[in-house]
VEXVONU-615698 format. One record per residue: residue number from 1; residue in three letters; x, y, z of N, C-alpha, C in turn. Coordinates in steps of 0.001 Angstrom, whole numbers, plus 500000, padded with zeros to 6 digits. Layout:
REM residues N
SITE   n res    nxx    nyy    nzz   caxx   cayy   cazz    cxx    cyy    czz
SITE NUM ALA      X      Y      Z      X      Y      Z      X      Y      Z
...
REM end
This chain:
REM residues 78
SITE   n res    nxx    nyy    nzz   caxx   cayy   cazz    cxx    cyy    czz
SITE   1 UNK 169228 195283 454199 168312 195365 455334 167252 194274 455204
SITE   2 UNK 166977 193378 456227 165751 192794 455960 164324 193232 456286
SITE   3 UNK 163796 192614 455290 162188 192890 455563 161898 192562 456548
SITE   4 UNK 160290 193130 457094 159976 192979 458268 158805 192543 458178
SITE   5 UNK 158460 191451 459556 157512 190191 459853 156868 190729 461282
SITE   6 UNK 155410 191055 461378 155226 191473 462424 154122 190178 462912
SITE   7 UNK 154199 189982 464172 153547 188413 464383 152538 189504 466018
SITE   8 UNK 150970 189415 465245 150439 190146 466374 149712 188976 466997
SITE   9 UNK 149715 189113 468525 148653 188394 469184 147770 188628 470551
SITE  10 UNK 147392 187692 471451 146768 188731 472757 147248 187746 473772
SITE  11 UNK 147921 186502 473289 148170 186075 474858 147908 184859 474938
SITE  12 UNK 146622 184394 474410 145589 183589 474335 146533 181809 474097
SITE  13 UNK 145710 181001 475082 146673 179591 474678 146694 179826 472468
SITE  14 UNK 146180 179692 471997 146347 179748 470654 147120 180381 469997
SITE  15 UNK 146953 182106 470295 148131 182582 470286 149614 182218 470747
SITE  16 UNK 149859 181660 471623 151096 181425 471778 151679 180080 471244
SITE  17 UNK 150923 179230 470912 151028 178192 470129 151646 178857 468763
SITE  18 UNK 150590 179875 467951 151759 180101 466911 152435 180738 467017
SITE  19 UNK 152512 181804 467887 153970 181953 468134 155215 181220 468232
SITE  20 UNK 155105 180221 469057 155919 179334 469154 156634 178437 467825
SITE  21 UNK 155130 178361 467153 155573 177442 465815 155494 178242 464748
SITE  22 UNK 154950 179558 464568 154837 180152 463430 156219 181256 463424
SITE  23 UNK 156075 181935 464345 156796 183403 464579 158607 182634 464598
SITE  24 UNK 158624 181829 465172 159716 181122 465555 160769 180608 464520
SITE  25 UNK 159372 180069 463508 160048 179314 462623 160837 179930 460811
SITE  26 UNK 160368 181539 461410 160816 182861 460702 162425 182820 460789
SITE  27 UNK 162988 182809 459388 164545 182935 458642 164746 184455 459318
SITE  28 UNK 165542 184460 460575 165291 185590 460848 166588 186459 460210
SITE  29 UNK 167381 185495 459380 168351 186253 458647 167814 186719 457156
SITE  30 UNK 166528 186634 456697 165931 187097 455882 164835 188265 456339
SITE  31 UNK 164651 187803 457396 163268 188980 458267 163554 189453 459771
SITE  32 UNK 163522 190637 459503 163490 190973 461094 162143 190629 461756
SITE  33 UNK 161927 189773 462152 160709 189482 463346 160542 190608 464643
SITE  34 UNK 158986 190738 465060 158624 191527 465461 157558 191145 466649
SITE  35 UNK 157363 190950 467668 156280 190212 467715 155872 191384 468857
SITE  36 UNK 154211 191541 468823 153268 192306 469219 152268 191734 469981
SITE  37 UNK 152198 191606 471475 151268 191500 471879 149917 192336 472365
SITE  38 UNK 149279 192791 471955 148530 193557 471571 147340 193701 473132
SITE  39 UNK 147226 192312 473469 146735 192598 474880 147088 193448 476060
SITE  40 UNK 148650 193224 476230 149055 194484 476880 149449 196114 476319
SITE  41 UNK 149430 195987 474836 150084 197016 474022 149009 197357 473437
SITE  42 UNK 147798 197997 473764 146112 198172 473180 147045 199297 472060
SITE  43 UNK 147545 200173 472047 147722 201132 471340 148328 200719 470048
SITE  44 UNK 149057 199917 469581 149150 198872 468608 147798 198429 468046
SITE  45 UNK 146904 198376 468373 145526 198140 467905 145293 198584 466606
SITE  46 UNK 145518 200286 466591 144798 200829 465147 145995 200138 463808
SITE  47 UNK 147290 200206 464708 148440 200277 463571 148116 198438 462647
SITE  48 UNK 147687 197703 463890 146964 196488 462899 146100 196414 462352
SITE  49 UNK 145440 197086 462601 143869 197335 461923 144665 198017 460453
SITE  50 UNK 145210 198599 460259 145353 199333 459488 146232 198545 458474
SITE  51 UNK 146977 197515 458898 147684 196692 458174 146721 195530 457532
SITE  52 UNK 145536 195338 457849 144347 194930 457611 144374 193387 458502
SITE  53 UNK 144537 193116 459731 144859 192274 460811 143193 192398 461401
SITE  54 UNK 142189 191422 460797 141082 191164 461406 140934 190237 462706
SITE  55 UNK 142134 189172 463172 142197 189067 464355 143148 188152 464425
SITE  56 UNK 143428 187742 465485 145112 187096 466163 144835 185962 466776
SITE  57 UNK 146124 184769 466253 146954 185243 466114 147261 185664 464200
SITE  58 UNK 147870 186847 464354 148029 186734 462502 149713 187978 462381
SITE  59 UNK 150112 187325 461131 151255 187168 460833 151169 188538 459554
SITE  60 UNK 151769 190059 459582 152179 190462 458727 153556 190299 457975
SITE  61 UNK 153676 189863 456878 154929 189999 456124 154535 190266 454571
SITE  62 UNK 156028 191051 454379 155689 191525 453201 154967 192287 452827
SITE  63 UNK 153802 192697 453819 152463 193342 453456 151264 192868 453463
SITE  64 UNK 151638 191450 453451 150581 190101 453385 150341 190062 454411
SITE  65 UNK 148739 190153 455216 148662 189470 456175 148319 188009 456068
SITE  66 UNK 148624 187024 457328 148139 185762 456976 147516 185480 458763
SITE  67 UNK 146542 184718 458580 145751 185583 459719 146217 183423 460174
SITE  68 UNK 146064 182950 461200 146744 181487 461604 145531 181358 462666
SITE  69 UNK 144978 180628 462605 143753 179416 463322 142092 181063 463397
SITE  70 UNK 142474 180911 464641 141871 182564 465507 141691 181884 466768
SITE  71 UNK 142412 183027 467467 142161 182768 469147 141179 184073 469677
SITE  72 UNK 141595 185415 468827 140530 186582 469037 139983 187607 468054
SITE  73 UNK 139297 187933 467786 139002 189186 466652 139601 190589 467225
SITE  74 UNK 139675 191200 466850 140346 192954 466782 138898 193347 467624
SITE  75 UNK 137965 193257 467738 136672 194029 468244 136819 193928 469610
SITE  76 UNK 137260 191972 469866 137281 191716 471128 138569 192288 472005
SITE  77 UNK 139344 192466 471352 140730 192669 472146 140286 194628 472695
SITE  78 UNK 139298 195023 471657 139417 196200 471958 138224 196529 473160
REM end
């Protein structure tokens, strides 16, 4: 089974930039990719917070978050 890569964001030109180049560029025969837009999907909110996702666009894998430029904080989206 592969591990799983969750790529959260809100929409934002920045966000979709890494999407494009970050989320994209995921071995997806090593990771199941996931991607979360969180602007329309508010209820996804706590489950990132909780993965410790201080704001987007940012990349869980492994457990690791890795948080990529910032287009928004978690406060603002909410």
């Amino acid at each position: 089974m592969n591990e799983k890569a969750i790529f959260y964001h809100a929409g934002c030109p920045v966000c979709v930039a890494a999407e494009n180049a970050v989320a994209d560029a995921i071995d997806r025969s090593r990771y199941a990719v996931e991607i979360v837009h969180l602007g329309m999907d508010k209820s996804r909110i706590p489950e990132a917070e909780a993965a410790g996702v201080a704001s987007v666009p940012a990349l869980v894998l492994g457990g690791a978050v890795f948080h990529i430029n910032f287009g928004a904080s978690m406060t603002d989206l909410k």
